[in-house]
C-alpha positions in Angstrom: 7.7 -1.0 70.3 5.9 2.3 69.8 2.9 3.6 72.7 0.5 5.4 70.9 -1.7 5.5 73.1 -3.5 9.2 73.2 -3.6 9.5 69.7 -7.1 9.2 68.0 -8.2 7.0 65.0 -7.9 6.8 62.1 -4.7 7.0 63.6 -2.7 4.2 65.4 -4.3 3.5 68.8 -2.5 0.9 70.4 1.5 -0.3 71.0 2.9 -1.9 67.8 6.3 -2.7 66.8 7.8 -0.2 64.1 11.1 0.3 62.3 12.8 3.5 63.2 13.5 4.6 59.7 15.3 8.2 61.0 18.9 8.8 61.1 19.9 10.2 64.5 20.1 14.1 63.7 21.9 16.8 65.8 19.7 19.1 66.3 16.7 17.0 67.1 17.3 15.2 69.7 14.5 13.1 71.7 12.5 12.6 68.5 12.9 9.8 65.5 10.3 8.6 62.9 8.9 5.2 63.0 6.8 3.0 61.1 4.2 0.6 62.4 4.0 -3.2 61.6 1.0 -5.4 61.7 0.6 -9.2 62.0 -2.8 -8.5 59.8 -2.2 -8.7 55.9 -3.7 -5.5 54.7 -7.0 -5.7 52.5 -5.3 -5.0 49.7 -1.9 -5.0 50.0 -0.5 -1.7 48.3 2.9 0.3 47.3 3.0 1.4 50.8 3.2 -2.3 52.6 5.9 -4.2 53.2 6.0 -8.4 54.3 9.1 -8.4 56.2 9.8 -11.8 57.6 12.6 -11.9 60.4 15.1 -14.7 60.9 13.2 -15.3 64.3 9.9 -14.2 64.7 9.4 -11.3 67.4 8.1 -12.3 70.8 4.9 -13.3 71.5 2.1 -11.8 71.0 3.8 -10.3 67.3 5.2 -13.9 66.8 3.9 -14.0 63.2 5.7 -15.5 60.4 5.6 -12.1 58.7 4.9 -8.2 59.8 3.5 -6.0 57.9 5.1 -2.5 57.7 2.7 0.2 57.1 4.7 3.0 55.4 1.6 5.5 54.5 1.6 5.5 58.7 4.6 7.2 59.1 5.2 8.9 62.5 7.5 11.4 64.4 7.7 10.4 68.0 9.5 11.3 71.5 11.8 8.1 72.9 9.4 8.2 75.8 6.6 6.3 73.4 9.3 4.1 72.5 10.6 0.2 74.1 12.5 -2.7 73.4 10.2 -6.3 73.4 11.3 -8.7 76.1 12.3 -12.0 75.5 12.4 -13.0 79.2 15.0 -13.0 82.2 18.4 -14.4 82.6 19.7 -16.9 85.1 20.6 -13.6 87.6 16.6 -12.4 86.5 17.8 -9.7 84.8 15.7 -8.9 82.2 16.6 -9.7 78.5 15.9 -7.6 75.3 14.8 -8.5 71.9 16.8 -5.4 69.6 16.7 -5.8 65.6 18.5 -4.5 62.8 16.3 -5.1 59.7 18.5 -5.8 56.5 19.7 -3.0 53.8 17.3 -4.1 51.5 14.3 -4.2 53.8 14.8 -0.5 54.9 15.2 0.2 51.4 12.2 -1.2 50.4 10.4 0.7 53.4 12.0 3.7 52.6 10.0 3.0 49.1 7.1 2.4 50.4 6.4 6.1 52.6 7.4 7.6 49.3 4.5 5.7 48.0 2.7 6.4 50.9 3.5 10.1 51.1 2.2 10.5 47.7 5.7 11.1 46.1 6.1 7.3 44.2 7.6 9.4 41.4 10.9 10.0 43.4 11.5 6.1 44.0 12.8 6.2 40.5 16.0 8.1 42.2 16.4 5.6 44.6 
């Protein structure tokens, strides 16, 4: 989950779950780039979406079949903004954490789609 909160529309407002879709570099540390998903279908769906449908749908209330990854949204962020979903407590009410690894092919794809979204589709063909 990513806090946005402070930032100003047309740019995401509100928490969301992303994909982190940055490597962890050396000299940058504190930072990563994410990716927002929806539960909304964009209106219309273009190069820059992605339906990514988990095994088991995230915790409630992003318990949609699918998300929608919204590539042309790509941000840079500080791990402050940054969270893990909880699924809950254990049996000693400690509290549990709902962590994902999206597949090879779906960061793939994402990766893909900000190219799309960056204005740079012509470089996917390298890919």
């Amino acid at each position: 989950m990513c806090d946005f909160a402070g930032m100003k529309e047309p740019e995401m407002v509100k928490r969301r779950p992303v994909v982190v879709v940055s490597p962890r570099l050396r000299y940058r540390k504190g930072l990563c780039a994410v990716v927002p998903m929806s539960t909304t279908r964009p209106q219309p769906p273009e190069a820059y979406h992605h339906r990514i449908r988990f095994g088991e749908p995230l915790p409630a209330p992003y318990d949609s079949e699918y998300q929608w990854v919204k590539a042309d949204m790509i941000y840079t962020v500080a791990f402050h903004r940054l969270f893990l979903l909880t699924t809950g407590k254990d049996d000693q009410g400690k509290r549990q954490y709902d962590a994902r690894v999206i597949s090879k092919a779906d960061l793939r794809t994402i990766q893909s789609c900000i190219l799309h979204g960056l204005g740079m589709a012509d470089l996917t063909t390298y890919m």
